[in-house]
NUKOL-256604 format. One record per residue (C-alpha): residue in one letter; x, y, z. Coordinates in steps of 0.5 Angstrom, whole numbers, always signed. Example, Ala and Ser with C-alpha at 12.3 -4.5 7.8 and 13.67 -1.06 7.14 Angstrom:
<atoms>
ATOM   residu      px      py      pz
ATOM        a     +25      -9     +16
ATOM        s     +27      -2     +14
</atoms>
This chain:
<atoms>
ATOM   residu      px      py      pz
ATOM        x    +343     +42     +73
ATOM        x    +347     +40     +67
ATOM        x    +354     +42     +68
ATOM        x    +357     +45     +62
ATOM        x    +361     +41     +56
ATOM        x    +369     +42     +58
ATOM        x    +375     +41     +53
ATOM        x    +378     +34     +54
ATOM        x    +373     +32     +58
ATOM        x    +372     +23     +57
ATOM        x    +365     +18     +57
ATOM        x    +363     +11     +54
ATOM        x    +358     +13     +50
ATOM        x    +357     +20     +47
ATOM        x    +350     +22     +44
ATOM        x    +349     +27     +37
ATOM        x    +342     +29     +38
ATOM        x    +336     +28     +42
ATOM        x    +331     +25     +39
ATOM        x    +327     +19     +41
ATOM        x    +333     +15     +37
ATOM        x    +339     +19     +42
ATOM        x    +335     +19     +48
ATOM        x    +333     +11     +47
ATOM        x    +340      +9     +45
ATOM        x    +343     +13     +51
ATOM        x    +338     +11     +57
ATOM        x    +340      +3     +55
ATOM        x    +348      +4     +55
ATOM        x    +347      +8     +62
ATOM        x    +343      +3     +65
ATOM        x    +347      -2     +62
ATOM        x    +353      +1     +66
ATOM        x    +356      +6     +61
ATOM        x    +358     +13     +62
ATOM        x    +353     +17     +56
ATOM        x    +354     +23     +54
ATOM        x    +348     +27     +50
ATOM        x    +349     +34     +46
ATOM        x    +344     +38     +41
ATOM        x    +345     +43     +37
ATOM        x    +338     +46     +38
ATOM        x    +337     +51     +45
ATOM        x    +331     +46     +47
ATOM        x    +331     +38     +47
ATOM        x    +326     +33     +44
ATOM        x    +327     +33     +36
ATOM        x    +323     +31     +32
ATOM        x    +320     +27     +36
ATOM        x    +317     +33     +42
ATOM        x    +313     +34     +35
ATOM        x    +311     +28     +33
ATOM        x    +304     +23     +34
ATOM        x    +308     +21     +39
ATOM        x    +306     +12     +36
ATOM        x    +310      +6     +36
ATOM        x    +308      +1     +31
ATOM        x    +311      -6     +35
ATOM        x    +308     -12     +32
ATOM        x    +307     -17     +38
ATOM        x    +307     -12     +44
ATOM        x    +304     -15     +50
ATOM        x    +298      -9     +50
ATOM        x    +295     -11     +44
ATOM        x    +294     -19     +46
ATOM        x    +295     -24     +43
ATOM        x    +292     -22     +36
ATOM        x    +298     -21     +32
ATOM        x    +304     -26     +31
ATOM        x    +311     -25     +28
ATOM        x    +310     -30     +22
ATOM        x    +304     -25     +20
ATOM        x    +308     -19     +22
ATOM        x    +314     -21     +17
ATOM        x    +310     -22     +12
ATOM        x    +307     -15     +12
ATOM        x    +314     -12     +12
ATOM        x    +316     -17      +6
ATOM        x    +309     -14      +2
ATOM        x    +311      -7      +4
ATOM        x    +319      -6      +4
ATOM        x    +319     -10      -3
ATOM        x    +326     -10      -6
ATOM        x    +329      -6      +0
ATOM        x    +327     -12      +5
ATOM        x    +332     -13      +9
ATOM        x    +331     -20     +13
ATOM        x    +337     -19     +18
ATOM        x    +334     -12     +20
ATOM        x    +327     -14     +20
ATOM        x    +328     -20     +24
ATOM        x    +332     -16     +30
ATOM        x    +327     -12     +29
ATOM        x    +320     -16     +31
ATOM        x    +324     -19     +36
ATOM        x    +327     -15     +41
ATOM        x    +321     -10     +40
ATOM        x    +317     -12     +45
ATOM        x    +322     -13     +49
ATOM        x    +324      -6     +48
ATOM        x    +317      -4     +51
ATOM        x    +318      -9     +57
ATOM        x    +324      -6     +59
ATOM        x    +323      +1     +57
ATOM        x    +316      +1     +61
ATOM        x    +319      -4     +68
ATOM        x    +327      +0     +68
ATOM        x    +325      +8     +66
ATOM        x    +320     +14     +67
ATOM        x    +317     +12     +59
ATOM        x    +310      +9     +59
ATOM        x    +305      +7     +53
ATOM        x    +298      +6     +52
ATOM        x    +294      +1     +47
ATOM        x    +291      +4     +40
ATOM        x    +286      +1     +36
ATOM        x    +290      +4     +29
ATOM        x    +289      -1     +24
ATOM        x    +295      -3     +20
ATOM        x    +295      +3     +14
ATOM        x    +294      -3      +9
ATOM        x    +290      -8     +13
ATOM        x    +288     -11      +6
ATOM        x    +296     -12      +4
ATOM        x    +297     -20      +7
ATOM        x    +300     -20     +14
ATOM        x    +296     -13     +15
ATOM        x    +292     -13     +21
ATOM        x    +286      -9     +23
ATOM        x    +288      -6     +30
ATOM        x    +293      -8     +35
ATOM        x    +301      -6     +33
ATOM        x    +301      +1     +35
ATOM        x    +303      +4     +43
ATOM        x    +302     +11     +44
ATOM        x    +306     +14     +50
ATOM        x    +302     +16     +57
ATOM        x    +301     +22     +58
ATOM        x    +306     +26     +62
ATOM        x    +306     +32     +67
ATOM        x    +313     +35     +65
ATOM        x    +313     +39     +71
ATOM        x    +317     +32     +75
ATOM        x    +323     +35     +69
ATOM        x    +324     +41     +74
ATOM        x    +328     +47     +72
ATOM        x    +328     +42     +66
ATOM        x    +322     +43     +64
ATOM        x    +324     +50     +60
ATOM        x    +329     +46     +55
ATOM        x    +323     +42     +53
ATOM        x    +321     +44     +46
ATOM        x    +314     +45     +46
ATOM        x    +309     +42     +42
ATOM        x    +308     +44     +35
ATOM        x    +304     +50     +36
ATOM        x    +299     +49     +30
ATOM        x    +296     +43     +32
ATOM        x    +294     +45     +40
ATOM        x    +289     +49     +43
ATOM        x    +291     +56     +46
ATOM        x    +298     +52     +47
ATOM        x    +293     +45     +50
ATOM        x    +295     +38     +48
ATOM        x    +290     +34     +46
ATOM        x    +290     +27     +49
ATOM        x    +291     +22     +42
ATOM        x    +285     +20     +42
ATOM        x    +277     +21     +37
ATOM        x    +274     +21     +44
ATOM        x    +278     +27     +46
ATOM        x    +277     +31     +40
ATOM        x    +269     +29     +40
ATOM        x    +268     +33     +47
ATOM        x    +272     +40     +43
ATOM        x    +267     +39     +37
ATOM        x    +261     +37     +42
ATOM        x    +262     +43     +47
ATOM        x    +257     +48     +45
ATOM        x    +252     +42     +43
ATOM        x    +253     +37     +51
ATOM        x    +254     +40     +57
ATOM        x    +258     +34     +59
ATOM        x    +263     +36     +54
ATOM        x    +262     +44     +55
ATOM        x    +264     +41     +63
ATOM        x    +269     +36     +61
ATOM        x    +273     +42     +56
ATOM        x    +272     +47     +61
ATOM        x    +276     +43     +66
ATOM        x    +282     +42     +61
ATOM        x    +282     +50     +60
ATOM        x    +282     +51     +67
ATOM        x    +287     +46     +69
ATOM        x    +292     +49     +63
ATOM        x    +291     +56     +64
ATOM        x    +293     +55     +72
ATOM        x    +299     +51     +69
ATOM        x    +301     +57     +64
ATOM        x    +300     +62     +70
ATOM        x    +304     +57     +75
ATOM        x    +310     +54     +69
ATOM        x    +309     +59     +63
ATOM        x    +306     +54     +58
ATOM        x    +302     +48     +60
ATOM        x    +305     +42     +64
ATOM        x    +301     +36     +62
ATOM        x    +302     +33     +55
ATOM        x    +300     +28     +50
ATOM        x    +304     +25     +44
ATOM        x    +311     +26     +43
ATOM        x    +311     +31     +47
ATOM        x    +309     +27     +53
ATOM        x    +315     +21     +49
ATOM        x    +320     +25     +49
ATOM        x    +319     +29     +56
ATOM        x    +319     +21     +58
ATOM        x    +325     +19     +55
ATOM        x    +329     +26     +58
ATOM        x    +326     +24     +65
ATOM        x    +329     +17     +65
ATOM        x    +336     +21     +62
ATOM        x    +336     +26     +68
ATOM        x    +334     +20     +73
ATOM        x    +340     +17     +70
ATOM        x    +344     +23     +72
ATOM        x    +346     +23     +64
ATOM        x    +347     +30     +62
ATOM        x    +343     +33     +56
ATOM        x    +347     +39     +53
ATOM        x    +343     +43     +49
ATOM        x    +346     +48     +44
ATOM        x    +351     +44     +43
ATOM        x    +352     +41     +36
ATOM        x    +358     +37     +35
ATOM        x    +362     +40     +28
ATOM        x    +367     +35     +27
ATOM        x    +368     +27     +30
ATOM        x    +376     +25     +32
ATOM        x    +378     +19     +28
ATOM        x    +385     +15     +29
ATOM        x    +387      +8     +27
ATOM        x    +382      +5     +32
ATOM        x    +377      +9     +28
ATOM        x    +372     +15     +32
ATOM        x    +374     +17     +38
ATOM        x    +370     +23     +40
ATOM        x    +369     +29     +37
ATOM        x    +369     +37     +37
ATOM        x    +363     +41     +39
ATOM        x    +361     +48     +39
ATOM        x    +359     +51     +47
ATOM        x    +357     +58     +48
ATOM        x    +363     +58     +52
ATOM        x    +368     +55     +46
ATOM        x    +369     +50     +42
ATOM        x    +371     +42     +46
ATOM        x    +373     +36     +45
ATOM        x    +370     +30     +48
ATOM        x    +372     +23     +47
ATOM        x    +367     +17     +48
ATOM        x    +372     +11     +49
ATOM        x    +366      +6     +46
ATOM        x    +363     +10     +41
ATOM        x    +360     +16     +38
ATOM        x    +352     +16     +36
ATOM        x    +349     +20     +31
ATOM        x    +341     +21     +32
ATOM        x    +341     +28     +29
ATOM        x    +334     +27     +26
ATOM        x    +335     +27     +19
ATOM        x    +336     +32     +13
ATOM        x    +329     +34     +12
ATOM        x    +331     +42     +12
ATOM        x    +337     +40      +8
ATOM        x    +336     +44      +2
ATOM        x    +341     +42      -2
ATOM        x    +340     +35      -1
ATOM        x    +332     +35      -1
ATOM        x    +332     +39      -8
ATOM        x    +335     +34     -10
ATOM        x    +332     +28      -7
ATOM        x    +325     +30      -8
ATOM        x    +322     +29     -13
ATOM        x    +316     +36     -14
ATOM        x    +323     +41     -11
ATOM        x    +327     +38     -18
ATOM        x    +321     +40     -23
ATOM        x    +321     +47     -19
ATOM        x    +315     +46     -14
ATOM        x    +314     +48      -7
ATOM        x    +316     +43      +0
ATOM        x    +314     +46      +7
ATOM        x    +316     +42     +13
ATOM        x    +313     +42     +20
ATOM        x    +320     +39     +22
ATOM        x    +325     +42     +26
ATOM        x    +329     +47     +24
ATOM        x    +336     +44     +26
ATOM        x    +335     +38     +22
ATOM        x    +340     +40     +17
ATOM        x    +343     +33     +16
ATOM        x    +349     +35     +21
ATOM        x    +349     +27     +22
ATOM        x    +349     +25     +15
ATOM        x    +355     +32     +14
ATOM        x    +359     +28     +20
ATOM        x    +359     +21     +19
ATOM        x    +360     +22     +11
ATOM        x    +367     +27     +13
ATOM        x    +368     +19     +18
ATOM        x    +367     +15     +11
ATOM        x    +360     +12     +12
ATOM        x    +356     +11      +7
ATOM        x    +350     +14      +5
ATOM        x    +346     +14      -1
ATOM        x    +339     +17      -3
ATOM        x    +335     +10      -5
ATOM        x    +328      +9      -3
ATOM        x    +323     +11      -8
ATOM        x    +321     +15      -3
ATOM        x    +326     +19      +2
ATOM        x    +322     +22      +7
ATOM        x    +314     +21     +10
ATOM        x    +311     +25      +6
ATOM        x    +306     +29      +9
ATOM        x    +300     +34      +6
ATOM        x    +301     +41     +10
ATOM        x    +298     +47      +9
ATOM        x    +301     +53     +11
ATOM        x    +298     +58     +17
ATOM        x    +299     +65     +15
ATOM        x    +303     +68     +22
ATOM        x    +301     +74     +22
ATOM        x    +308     +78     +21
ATOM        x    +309     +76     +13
ATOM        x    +311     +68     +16
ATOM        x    +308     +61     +15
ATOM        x    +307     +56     +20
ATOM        x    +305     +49     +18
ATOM        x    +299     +45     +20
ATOM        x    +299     +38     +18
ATOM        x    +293     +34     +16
ATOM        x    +292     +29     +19
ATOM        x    +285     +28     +21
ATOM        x    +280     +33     +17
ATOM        x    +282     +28     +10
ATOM        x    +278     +22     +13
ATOM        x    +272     +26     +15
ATOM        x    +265     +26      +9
ATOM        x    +264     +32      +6
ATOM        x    +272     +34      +5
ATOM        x    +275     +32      -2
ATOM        x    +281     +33      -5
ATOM        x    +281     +36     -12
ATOM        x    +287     +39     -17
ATOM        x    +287     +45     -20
ATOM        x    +283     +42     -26
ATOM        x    +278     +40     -20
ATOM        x    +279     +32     -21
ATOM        x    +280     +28     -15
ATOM        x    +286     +24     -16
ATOM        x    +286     +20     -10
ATOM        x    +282     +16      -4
ATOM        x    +283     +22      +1
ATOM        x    +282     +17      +7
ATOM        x    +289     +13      +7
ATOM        x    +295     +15     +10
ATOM        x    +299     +21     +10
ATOM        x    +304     +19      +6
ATOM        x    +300     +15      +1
ATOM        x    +296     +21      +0
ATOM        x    +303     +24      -1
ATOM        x    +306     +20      -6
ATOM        x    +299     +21     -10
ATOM        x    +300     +28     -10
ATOM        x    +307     +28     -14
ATOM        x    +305     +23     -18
ATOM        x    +299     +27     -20
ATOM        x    +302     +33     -22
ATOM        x    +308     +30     -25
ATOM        x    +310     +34     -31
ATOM        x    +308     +41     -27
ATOM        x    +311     +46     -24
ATOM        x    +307     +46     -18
ATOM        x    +305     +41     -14
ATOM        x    +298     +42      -9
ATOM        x    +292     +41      -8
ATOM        x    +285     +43      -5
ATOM        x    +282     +41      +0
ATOM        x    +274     +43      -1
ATOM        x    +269     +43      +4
ATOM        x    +261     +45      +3
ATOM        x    +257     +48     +10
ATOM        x    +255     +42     +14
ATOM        x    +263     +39     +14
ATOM        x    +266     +45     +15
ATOM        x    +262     +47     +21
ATOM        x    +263     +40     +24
ATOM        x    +270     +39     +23
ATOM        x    +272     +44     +20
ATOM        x    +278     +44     +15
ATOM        x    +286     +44     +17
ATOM        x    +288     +50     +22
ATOM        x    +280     +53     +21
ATOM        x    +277     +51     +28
ATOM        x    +269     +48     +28
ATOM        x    +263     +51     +31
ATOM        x    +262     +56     +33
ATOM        x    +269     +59     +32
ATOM        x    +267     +64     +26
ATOM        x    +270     +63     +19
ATOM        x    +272     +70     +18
ATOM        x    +278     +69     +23
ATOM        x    +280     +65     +17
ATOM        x    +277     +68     +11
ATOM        x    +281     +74     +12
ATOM        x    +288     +72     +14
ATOM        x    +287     +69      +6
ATOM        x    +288     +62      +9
ATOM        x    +281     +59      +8
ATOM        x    +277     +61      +1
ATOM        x    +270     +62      +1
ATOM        x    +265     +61      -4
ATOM        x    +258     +62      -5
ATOM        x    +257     +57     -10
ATOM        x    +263     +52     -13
ATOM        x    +264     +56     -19
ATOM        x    +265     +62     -14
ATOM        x    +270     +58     -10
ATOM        x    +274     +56     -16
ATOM        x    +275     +63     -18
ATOM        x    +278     +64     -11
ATOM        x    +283     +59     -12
ATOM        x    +285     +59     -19
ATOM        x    +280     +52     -20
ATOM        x    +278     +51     -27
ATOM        x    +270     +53     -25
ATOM        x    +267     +48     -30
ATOM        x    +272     +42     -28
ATOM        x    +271     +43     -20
ATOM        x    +262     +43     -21
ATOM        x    +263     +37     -26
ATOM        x    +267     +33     -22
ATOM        x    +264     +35     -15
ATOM        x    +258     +33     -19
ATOM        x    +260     +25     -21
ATOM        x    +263     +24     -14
ATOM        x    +256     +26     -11
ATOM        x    +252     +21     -15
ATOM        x    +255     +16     -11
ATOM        x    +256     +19      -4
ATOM        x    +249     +21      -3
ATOM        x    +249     +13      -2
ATOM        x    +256     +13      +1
ATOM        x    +260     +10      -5
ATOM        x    +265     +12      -8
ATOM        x    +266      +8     -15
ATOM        x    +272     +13     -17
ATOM        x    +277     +11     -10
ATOM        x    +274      +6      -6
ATOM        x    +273     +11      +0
ATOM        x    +272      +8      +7
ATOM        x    +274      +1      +5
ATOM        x    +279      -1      +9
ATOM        x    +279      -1     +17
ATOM        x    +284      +5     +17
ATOM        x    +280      +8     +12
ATOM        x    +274      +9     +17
ATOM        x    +278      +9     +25
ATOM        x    +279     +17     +23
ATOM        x    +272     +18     +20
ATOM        x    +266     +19     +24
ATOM        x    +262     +14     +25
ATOM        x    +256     +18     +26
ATOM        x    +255     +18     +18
ATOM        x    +252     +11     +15
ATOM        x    +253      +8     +11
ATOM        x    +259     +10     +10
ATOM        x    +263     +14     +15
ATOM        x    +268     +17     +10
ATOM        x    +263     +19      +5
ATOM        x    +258     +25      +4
ATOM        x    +255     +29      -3
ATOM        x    +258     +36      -2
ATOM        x    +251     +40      -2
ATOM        x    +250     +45      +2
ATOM        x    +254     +52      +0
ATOM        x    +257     +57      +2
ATOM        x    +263     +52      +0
ATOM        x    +270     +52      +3
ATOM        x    +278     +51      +1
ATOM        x    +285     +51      +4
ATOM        x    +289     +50      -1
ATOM        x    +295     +43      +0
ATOM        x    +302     +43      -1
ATOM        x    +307     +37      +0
ATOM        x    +311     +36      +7
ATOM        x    +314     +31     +11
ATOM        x    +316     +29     +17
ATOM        x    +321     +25     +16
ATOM        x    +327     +23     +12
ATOM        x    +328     +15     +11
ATOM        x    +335     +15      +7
ATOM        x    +340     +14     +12
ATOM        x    +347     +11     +14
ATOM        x    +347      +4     +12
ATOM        x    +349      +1     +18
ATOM        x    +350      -6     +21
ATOM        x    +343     -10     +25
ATOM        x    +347      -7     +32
ATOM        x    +348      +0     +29
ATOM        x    +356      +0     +26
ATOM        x    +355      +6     +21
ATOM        x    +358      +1     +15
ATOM        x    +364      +5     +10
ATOM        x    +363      +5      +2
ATOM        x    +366      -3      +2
ATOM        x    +361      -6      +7
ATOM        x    +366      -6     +13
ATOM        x    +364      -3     +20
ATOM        x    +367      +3     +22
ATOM        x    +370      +2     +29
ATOM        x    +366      +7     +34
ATOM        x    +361     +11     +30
ATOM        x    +353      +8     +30
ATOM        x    +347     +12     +27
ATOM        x    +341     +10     +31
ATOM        x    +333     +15     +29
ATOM        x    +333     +18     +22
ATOM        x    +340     +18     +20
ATOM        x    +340     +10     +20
ATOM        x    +337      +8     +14
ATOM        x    +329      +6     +15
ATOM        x    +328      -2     +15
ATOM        x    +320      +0     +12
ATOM        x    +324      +1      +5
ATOM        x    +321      +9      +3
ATOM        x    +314      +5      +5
ATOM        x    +309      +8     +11
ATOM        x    +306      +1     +14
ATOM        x    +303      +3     +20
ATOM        x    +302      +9     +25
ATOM        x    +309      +9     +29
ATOM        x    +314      +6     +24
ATOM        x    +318     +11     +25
ATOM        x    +319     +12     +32
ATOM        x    +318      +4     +34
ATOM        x    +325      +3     +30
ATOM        x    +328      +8     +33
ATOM        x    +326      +6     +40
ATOM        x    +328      -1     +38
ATOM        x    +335      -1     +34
ATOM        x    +336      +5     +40
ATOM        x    +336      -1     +45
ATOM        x    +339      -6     +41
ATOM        x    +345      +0     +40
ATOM        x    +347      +2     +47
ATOM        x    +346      -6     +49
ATOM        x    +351      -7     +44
ATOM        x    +355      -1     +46
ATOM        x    +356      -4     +53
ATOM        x    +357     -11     +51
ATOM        x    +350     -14     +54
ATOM        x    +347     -16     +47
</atoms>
């Protein structure tokens, strides 16, 4: 059982959030020897991360054999880092990776599995088809005992009645193929059972996939390591003197303390993607006066950045693009409220396009999430709103079906109704609904159709790529993104811009030292997660680029903070 925070209280090593980034930084300083302590400000713990695909991009881990090697690996990062290169960072970076993993996996409770994921530009030179990102093992959360409770649970719009999936195609197949093969029918059936005895037994399920399963790894390993996470807890100031930060105060539910960290104090807070000041000034579609609907944490204000400006740090807005751009819907809740669903499956499938409000595609729907992102707010630069639809005719809708709609045989009117899925007869009658140009949807439909009756796509080049075609369905040929919108009734929801991250961020040291306005390190005050600045630039090569630094420069921080480096 965590005992509570007391005022005066001292240890090595205290932590400002729990994210992949914390809890990385804070299990390699304890094993090293260090007293840690961790706070997040949230009631649960887990970040950013609990609702992540759980992914680390590592070139050169051990699970993907011996196709990748470091030369090539560093040429991809100088093709996608461009002017933000940074060779010191990158080096550190494709070095110590796989021997995060390693350790990792042989000294804590954390655990990967191999992916197929392509590098996002498999194309770009030193770009790979398959090999460089891990997945974090499934876990049962009830080994975090009474803990169990504090883990944030998973984003509630990409689960089943509360259900992970395990990250993978074969998975997803069997839910889509349930009412069509009875070894799928068998196969879902023994998964709701086994997660509606877990809720019964635990009050949610207990068996988790992704970053939920990550995250609960990671705390696992800290209460293994008698490391206490204190959850609502935020840290509202750091404690500086001549020998730089020494601590900080911290708000408890029984007061404000003050903890002293005799190596250093590190912000791992997540971020600032719900800092609306500083996102509508950073993002480009809130400055023209659009819409950003995050699926990020609440709690990710930019305290991190707030308390290590206050210490002198240097942050600055940078990147061409400060966050990971994600398109989201949003899923009416009921009550007047909207929850995000982000897409990440349906825009690779044939059949679904996406178009602008003049009925124009404007982008290879099959790339990333970012880069489909990135197209978005480039398209309706000069506009008011940034969106899109995304269109569906019969055949993909009850195959796929279409962000937060479900597939056969879960009716559509449980969508239709609630006014997050449109429905039309005809595309004229489906442009109404959404306010398309009607003769602009039918024209470009039309042009777009032409080619994909023959599974070609002149106008963006779909299906190109290995990473095009790794989420599609491998069913259709010749070309598993590609297929003619024909079959009516129709189907849209409608697209607006999100994130799952920012990228800015302190601008530190390679072992993490925060680094004031003239260069120099701060003595005792380190940023590790989203609130060091990213090493991909504003870019998104691959699946994990995100979650891999953070493990690693987490590592290679609580390796520095105990001398081990």
């Amino acid at each position: 059982m965590t005992k509570t925070l007391t005022d005066g209280q001292s240890c090595d090593v205290l932590v400002v959030g729990s994210g992949a980034g914390g809890l990385a930084t804070a299990v390699t300083a304890a094993k090293h020897g260090l007293d840690v302590v961790v706070i997040e400000k949230e009631p649960v713990f887990g970040g950013t991360t609990a609702f992540s695909g759980g992914v680390l991009w590592v070139p050169g881990n051990r699970h993907c054999g011996a196709n990748d090697n470091r030369d090539e690996a560093r040429r991809y990062m100088m093709e996608e880092t461009g002017n933000f290169y940074d060779a010191a960072a990158v080096e550190a970076y494709l070095e110590t990776g796989p021997e995060m993993l390693d350790w990792f996996e042989r000294e804590t409770s954390v655990a990967f599995v191999p992916t197929l994921y392509p590098d996002y530009h498999p194309d770009v030179p030193g770009g790979v088809d398959v090999g460089r990102s891990v997945l974090a093992a499934p876990f049962d959360t009830s080994a975090l005992g009474k803990d169990m409770k504090r883990l944030r649970p998973p984003l509630s719009t990409i689960t089943f009645m509360g259900m992970m999936f395990n990250s993978s195609n074969a998975d997803i197949k069997h839910f889509f193929n349930a009412t069509k093969s009875l070894k799928s029918f068998l196969y879902v059936s023994k998964r709701l059972a086994l997660h509606f005895s877990e809720v019964l037994r635990y009050g949610r399920g207990a068996n988790v996939t992704s970053g939920n399963a990550l995250a609960a790894r990671l705390a696992k390993s800290c209460f293994d390591l008698n490391i206490p996470i204190h959850t609502d807890c935020p840290a509202t100031k750091l404690i500086s003197g001549p020998d730089g930060v020494t601590g900080a105060e911290i708000r408890t539910p029984d007061g404000v303390v003050t903890v002293t960290a005799r190596k250093g104090v590190v912000l791992a807070a997540g971020g600032f993607a719900q800092d609306t000041d500083r996102i509508r000034k950073a993002y480009p579609h809130l400055k023209r006066g659009g819409e950003h609907f995050t699926p990020v944490p609440e709690g990710n204000t930019g305290d991190g950045i707030d308390l290590g400006e206050a210490a002198g740090g240097k942050f600055d807005v940078q990147f061409p693009n400060t966050s990971a751009w994600m398109p989201v819907s949003k899923v009416p809740t009921g009550n007047g409220s909207f929850t995000a669903f982000p897409h990440l499956l349906d825009r690779y499938k044939p059949g679904i396009v996406a178009v602008l409000k003049s009925g124009a595609r404007f982008t290879n729907e099959s790339e990333s999430y970012h880069d489909v992102g990135a197209a978005l707010m480039a398209a309706c630069e000069g506009e008011t709103e940034t969106a899109c639809w995304l269109i569906a005719d019969q055949t993909a809708m009850r195959k796929y079906g279409l962000g937060f709609a479900k597939p056969a045989p879960v009716p559509t009117a449980l969508y239709t109704r609630s006014g997050y899925l449109k429905k039309g007869r005809t595309l004229a009658e489906l442009a109404e609904a959404c306010g398309i140009d009607p003769k602009g949807l039918e024209r470009h439909i039309a042009a777009y159709n032409e080619g994909a009756r023959q599974g070609e796509d002149p106008a963006f080049r779909r299906g190109s790529t290995a990473f095009n075609r790794y989420l599609a369905d491998p069913e259709v040929t010749p070309n598993p993104c590609v297929a003619p919108l024909e079959t009516g009734p129709f189907y849209a929801v409608k697209i607006v811009m999100g994130d799952l991250g920012t990228f800015d961020g302190f601008e530190t040291t390679v072992e993490g030292q925060v680094l004031d306005r003239e260069g120099s390190a701060i003595p005792g005050l380190f940023a590790v997660g989203n609130d060091r600045a990213s090493i991909m630039g504003g870019n998104y090569p691959g699946a994990g680029i995100t979650l891999g630094p953070a493990m690693t420069f987490g590592y290679i921080t609580g390796r520095h903070l105990a001398g081990a480096a």
